[in-house]
N, C-alpha and C positions, 0 to 999 in steps of 0.2 A: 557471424551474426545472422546471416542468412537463413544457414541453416539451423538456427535458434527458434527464428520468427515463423520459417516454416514449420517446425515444431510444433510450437504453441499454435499454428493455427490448423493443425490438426485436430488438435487436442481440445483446447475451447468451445468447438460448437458442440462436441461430444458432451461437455461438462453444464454447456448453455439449454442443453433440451431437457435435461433433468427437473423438477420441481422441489421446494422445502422438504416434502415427504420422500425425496428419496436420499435422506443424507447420509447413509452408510454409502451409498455411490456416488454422491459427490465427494465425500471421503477420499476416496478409493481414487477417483479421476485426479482430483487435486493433488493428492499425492506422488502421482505420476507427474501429472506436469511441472511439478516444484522440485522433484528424483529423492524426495523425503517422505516418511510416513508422518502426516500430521495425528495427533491423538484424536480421541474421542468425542472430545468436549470441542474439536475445532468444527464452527459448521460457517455455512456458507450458502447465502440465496441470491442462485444466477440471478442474470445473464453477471460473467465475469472477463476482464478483456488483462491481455499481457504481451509483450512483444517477443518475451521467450520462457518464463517459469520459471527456469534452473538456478536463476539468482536471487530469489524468494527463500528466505527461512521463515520461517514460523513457528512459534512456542505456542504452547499449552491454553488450551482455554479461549481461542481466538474467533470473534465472531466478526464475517464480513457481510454486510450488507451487500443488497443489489445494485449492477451498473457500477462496480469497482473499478478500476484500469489502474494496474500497476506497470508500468514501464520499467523492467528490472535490470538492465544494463550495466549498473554502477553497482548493484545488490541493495536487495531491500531484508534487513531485519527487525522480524517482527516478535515484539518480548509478550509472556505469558500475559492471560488475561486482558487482551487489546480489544477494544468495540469499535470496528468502522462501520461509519453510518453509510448511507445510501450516495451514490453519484461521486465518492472521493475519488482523488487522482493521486496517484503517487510516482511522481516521474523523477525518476533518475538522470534522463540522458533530456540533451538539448542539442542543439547548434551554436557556432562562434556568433555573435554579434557583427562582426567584420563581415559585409556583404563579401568581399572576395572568398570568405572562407566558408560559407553557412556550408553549401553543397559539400566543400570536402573533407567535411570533419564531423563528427560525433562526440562531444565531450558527456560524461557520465561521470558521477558520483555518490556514490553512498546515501541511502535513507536509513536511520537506526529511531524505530519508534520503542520505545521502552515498556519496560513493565505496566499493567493496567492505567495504558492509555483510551482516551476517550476521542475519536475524530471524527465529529459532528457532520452531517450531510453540508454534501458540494465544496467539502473544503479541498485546497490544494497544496499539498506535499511536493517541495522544488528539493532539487540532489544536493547535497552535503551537508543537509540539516540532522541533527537527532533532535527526537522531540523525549524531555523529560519526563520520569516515572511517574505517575499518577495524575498527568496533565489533562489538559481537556482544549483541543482545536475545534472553536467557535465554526458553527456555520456559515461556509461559504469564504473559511478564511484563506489566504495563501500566504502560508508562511514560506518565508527565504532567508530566515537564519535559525539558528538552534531555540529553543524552548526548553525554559531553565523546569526542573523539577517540579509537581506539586504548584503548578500554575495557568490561568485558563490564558487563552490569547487568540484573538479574533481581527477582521480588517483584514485590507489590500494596501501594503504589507500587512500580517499578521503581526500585532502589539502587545506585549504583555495587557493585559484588563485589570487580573487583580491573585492573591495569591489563592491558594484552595489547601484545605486542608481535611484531617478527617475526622468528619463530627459525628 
């Protein structure tokens, strides 16, 4: 893990000095730091923060907004056509609860955001959620359990709101 973080933090401020107009090199960075090539149509506007990259996938069509921080430890997948808004958090990994245990443990778990999702500025993404296909995560929400398909949900916890569909 160590050698993960130092990794990414190689990498990061290489990817953070860039600007929107240069996104064939952010391309190019990112796909380094994630050991995949993201397509074309994947863009991204630094500053972007990660504790190691290599456990990021990413599909087609993927836009991230500024000030992202994905914590990928548990692995984070990310389905075609996804829009993260600005300030989101996506963390995999936490510590026990158990004051005895916080310092010596790491628990990490899986984030799976689905096809043409939508997650709204400052929301926060906790590990072993998936959020379903065509959903939409309210700003400023933090979800901590799964989000059913085709539905928005917002709050601390994040709550189902109401369903969505395609008109």
């Amino acid at each position: 893990m160590v050698a993960s973080v130092q990794r990414a933090m190689a990498i990061t401020p290489v990817l953070n000095r860039l600007t929107f107009a240069d996104a064939d090199q952010i391309r190019a960075v990112f796909s380094d730091l994630i050991g995949s090539k993201v397509d074309d149509g994947f863009s991204l506007i630094p500053p972007f923060y990660t504790t190691g990259g290599e456990n990021i996938r990413i599909g087609r069509n993927v836009f991230i907004n500024q000030n992202c921080t994905m914590y990928d430890l548990g692995g984070i997948d990310i389905g075609d056509d996804v829009m993260i808004g600005p300030n989101v958090s996506i963390i995999t990994s936490g510590h026990p609860v158990e004051p005895a245990q916080r310092r010596a443990a790491v628990v990490a778990k899986p984030i799976v955001i689905d096809r043409n999702v939508w997650i709204a500025a400052g929301a926060t993404i906790i590990g072993g959620v998936t959020v379903g296909e065509n959903s939409v995560v309210a700003a400023g929400a933090v979800v901590t359990r799964d989000v059913p398909p085709n539905t928005l949900v917002g709050g601390n916890p994040a709550r189902v709101i109401r369903s969505i569909g395609n008109e």
